[in-house]
N, C-alpha and C positions, 0 to 999 in steps of 0.2 A: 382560600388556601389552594382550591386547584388551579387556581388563575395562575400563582406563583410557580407551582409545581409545572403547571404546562409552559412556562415563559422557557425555565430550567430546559425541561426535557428539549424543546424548542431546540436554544443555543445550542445546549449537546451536539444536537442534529446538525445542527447547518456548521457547527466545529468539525465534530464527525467527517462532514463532505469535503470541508478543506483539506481533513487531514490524508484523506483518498488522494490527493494530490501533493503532498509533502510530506514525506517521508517519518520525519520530526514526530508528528501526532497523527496517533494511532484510529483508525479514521473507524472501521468494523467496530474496533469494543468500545468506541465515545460514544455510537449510536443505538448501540446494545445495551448500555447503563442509561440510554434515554428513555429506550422501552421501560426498564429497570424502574428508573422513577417513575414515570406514568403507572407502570402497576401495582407498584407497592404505596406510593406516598400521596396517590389520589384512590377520586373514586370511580375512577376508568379503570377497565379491564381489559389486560390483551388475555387470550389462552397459553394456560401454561406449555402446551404441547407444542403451540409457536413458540413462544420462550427458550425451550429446551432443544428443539432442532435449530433454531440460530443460532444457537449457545455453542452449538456443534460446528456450523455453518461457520460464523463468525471466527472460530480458535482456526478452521481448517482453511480458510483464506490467508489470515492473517500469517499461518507457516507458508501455505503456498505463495503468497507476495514476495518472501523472503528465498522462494527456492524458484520460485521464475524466473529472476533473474541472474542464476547462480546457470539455471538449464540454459537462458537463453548463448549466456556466452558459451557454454561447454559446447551445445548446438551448432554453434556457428564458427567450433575451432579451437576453442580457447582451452588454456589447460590452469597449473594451480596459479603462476603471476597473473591471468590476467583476471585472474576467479578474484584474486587479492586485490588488485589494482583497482577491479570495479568497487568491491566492497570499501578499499580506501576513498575510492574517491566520492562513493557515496557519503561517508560520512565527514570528508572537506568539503563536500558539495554541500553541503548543508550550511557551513559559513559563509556563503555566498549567495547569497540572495537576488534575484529574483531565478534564474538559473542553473542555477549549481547544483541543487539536486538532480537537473537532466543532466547535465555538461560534467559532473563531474564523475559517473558513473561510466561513462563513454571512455571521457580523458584515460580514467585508469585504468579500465579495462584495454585501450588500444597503448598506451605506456607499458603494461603488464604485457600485454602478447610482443609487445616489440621487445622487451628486454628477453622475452622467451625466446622471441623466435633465431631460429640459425640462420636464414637467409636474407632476414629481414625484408620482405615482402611485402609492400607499403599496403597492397591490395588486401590480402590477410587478413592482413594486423586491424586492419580497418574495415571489414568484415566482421573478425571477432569483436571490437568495440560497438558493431552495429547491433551485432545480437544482444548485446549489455542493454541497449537501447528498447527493443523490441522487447524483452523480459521485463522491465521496467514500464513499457505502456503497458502490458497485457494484465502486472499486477494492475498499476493504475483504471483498465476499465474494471476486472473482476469485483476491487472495494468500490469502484462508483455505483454498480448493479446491486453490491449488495446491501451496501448503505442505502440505496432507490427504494430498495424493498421494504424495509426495516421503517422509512420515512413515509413510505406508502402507509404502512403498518399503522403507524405512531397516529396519524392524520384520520383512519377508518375506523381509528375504537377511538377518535374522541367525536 
């Protein structure tokens, strides 16, 4: 039975990792319900003390993912169209496979600062879309770090 239970936790994990890079699936708490089976559905033990501060860890990433890229664009200029724009485009970027989740957060957020802007300033505009850009890897490494950890984890209590 742990054999199965560890195959589980496994997939979780290496889901988990892809989902640090697509947006779609939620990459921290796929690798956190990994832990989750490992300690409840076998007979491995992580500490619950680990448990409970990733649990924290884990919920505070997963808002911060969502608010790095909201700063990067503010960051670098952007106001509410282009805050909208990235946020729309993230989620058409998503029907768009294999790049659309980076291209389309970009796209909107430099669409958004352009319909915002009064002078229309190519440079800007395209400055603001880069911050989109840069909020979007910074989530992107923070959940690969801490999904690493979590994987570390899963791998040292078996």
């Amino acid at each position: 039975m742990d054999i199965v239970v560890l195959v589980i936790s496994i997939v979780l994990m290496l889901v988990g990792l892809i989902g640090c890079f697509f947006p779609v699936i939620p990459g921290p708490p796929l690798c956190y319900v990994s832990l989750l089976v490992i300690h409840f559905f076998s007979s491995y033990s992580i500490a619950l003390d680990f448990l409970v501060n990733w649990a924290i860890i884990m919920v505070a990433i997963t808002v911060l993912d969502i608010w790095l890229q909201i700063y990067g664009v503010k960051k670098f200029g952007g106001k509410k169209m282009a805050i909208r724009g990235s946020t729309i485009g993230l989620i058409l970027g998503l029907f768009i496979p294999p790049f659309g989740f980076v291209l389309g957060p970009f796209i909107g957020a430099f669409v958004g600062a352009y319909l915002e802007s009064t002078d229309k300033d190519f440079i800007q505009v395209t400055k603001i879309a880069f911050g989109s850009f840069i909020g979007l890897l910074s989530g992107v490494v923070l959940k690969v770090v801490v999904c690493s950890v979590m994987i570390f984890q899963l791998f040292s209590s078996i």
